[in-house]
C-alpha positions in Angstrom: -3.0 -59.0 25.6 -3.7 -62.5 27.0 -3.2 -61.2 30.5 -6.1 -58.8 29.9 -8.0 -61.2 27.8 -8.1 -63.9 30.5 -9.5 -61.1 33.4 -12.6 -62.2 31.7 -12.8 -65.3 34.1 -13.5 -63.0 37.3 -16.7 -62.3 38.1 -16.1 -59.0 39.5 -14.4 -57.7 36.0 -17.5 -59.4 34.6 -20.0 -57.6 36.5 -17.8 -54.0 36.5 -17.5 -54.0 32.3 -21.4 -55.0 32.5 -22.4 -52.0 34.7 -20.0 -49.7 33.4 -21.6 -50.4 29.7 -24.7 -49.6 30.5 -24.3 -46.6 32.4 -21.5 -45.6 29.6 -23.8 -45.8 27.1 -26.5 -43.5 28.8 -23.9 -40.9 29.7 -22.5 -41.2 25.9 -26.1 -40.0 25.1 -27.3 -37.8 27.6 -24.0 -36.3 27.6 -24.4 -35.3 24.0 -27.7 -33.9 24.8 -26.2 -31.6 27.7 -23.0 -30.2 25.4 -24.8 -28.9 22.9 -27.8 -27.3 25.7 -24.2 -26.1 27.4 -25.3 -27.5 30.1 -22.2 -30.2 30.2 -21.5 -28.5 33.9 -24.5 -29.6 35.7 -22.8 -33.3 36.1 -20.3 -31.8 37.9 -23.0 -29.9 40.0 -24.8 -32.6 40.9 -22.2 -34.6 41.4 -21.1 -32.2 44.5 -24.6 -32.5 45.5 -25.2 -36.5 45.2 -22.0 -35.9 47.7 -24.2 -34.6 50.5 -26.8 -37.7 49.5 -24.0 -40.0 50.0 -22.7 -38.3 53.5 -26.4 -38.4 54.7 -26.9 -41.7 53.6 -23.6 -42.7 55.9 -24.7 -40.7 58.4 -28.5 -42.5 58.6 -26.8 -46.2 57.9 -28.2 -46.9 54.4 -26.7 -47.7 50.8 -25.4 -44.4 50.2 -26.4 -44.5 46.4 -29.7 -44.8 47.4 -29.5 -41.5 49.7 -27.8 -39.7 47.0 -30.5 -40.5 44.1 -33.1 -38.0 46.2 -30.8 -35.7 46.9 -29.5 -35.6 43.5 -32.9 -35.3 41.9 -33.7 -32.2 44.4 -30.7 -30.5 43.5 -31.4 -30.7 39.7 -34.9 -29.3 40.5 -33.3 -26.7 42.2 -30.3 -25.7 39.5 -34.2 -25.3 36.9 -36.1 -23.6 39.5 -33.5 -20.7 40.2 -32.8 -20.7 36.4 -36.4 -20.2 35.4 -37.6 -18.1 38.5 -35.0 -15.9 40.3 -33.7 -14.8 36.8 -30.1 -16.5 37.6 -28.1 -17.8 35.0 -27.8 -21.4 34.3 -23.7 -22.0 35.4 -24.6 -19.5 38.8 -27.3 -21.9 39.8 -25.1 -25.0 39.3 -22.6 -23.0 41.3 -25.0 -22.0 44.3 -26.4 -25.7 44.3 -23.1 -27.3 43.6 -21.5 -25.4 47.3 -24.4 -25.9 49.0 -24.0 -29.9 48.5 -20.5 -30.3 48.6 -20.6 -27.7 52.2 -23.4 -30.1 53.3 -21.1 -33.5 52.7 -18.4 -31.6 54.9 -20.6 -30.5 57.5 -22.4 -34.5 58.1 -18.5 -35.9 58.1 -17.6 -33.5 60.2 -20.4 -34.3 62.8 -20.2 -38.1 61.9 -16.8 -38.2 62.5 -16.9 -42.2 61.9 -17.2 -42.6 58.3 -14.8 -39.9 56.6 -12.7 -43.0 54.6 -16.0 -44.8 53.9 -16.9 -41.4 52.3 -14.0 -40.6 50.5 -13.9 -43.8 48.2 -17.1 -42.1 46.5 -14.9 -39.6 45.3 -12.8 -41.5 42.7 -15.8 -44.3 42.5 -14.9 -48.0 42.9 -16.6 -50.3 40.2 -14.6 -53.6 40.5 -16.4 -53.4 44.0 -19.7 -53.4 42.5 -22.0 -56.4 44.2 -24.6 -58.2 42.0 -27.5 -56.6 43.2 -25.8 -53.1 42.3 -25.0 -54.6 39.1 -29.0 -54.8 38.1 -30.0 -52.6 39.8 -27.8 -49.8 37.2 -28.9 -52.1 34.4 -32.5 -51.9 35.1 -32.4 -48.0 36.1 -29.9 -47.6 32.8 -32.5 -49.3 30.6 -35.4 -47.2 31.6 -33.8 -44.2 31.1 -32.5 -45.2 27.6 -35.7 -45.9 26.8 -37.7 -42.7 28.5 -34.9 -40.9 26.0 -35.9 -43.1 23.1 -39.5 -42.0 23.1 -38.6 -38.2 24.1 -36.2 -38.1 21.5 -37.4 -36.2 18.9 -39.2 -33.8 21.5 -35.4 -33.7 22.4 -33.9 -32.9 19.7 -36.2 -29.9 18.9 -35.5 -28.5 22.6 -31.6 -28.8 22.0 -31.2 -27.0 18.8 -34.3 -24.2 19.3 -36.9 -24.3 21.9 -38.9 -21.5 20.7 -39.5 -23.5 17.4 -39.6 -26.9 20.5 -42.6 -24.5 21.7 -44.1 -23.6 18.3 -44.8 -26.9 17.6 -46.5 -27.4 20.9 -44.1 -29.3 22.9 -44.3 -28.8 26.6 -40.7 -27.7 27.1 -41.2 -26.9 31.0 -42.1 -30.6 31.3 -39.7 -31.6 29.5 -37.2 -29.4 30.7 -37.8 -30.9 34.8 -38.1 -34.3 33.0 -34.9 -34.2 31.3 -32.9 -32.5 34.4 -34.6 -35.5 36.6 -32.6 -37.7 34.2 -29.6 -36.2 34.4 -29.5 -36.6 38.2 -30.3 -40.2 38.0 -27.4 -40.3 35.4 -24.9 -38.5 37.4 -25.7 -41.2 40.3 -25.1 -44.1 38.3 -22.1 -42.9 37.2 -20.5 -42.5 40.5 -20.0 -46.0 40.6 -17.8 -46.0 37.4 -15.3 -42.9 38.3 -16.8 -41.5 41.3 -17.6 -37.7 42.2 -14.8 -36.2 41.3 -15.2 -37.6 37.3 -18.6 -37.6 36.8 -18.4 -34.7 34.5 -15.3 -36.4 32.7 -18.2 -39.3 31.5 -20.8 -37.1 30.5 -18.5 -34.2 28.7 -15.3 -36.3 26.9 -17.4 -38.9 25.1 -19.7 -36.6 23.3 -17.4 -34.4 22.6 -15.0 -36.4 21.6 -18.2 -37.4 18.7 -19.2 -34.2 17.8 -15.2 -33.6 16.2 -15.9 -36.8 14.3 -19.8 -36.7 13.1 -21.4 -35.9 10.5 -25.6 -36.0 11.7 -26.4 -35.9 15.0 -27.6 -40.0 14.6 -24.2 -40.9 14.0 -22.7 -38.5 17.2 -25.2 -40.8 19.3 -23.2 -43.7 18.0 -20.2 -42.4 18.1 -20.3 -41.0 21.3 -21.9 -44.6 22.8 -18.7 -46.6 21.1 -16.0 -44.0 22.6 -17.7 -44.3 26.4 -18.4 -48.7 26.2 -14.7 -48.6 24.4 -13.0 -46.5 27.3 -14.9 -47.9 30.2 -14.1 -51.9 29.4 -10.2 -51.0 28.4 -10.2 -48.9 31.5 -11.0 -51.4 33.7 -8.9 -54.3 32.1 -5.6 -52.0 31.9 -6.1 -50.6 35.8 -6.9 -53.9 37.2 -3.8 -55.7 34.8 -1.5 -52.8 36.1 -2.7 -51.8 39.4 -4.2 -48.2 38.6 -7.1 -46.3 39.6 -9.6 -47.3 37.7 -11.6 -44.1 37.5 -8.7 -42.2 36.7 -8.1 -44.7 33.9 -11.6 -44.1 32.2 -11.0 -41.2 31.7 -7.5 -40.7 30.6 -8.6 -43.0 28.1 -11.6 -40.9 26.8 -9.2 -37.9 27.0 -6.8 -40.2 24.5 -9.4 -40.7 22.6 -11.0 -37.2 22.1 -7.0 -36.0 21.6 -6.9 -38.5 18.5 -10.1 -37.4 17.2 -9.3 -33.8 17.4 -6.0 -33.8 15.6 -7.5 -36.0 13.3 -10.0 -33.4 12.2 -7.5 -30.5 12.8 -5.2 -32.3 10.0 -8.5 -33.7 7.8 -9.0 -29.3 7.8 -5.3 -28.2 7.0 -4.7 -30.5 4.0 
């Protein structure tokens, strides 16, 4: 325990548990939003597509994270434009979008041929490499979005459980809908730093899920959910770095440890 403790004197630890809090805590909450929309798949849609963002941004010379947040953004607009006009089903769209970015990536490497290893770390993210200016940059981005869902939330909540009533009481749902999907992809971008590509989904699915076997409101899943992703992201990092493992992959064998606990705990809690 003192070996992990003392990690805290490095400023790279310091600034990987800062940036993975803040973006843990807005894909504990999202995250909850999306699992009970079923829509918990589009992170790992747009993950495939921020892919493309991140091979174009390679390709052009430029931060790839900045490349990736347009190309995210597009792709989520997509995934609700083919959902709402060409009468295709939510998990098909995230499918059609989700090839069409990860064929993209493939097809920019393969033309590149120069940056193939640069590209690859995105895939299982790399957050004790995150520089300062990345580190504010998530904080500031995190922030606003915590905040945009602060003030949306009870417009929110109404969508999630019944948009007709959302509708009735004369929310603008398509708004809100293009709003809300804009969000995610900003999320899902963010969160690439954390665990990378390949994991994205693992973030925004495990923590809230791992909440709603526990809570009792949906208040106290938001909480709930929040603790499990801050918890799992700051051990993550201090266990991979004390014993030389992936740190991604860390994250979220922890949330999966945790969402097994709270399971059998309610399985149990339901047999006695």
């Amino acid at each position: 325990m003192n070996s992990i403790l003392s990690l805290w004197q490095y400023s790279f630890i310091q600034r990987a548990v800062i940036t993975g809090s803040f973006v843990g805590m807005l894909c504990a909450v999202l995250g909850l939003f999306l699992v009970l929309r079923k829509f918990s798949l589009i992170g790992d849609g747009l993950a495939h597509t921020s892919f493309a963002g991140v091979a174009l941004g390679l390709f052009l010379g430029i931060f790839p994270l900045y490349a990736a947040l347009p190309v995210a953004v597009i792709g989520s607009l997509i995934i609700l434009l083919l959902s709402n006009k060409a009468r295709i089903y939510g998990d098909t769209a995230i499918g059609i979008v989700s090839a069409v970015g990860i064929s993209s990536a493939v097809m920019l490497a393969s033309l590149s041929k120069g940056f193939n290893v640069d590209l690859m770390s995105y895939l299982f993210g790399n957050i004790l490499a995150v520089r300062s200016s990345e580190m504010w940059a998530s904080i500031v981005l995190a922030v606003l979005s915590l905040a945009g869902l602060t003030l949306l939330y009870h417009d929110l909540f109404a969508l999630t459980f019944d948009e007709t009533y959302a509708k009735s009481l004369g929310i603008k749902t398509a708004q809100l809908n293009t709003l809300f999907f804009i969000l995610t992809a900003i999320v899902v971008v963010l969160a690439i730093q954390v665990v990378g590509i390949m994991l994205v989904s693992a973030l925004l699915i495990l923590p809230a899920t791992t909440a709603l076997q526990l809570a009792r409101g949906f208040r106290q899943a938001i909480l709930i959910s929040i603790s499990v992703s801050v918890f799992s992201i700051i051990f993550g990092i201090m266990i991979s770095f004390a014993r030389d493992l992936p740190t991604g992959a860390t994250i979220v064998l922890l949330n999966f440890a945790l969402f097994s606990i709270a399971w059998l705990s309610r399985t149990l809690a339901r047999d006695r």
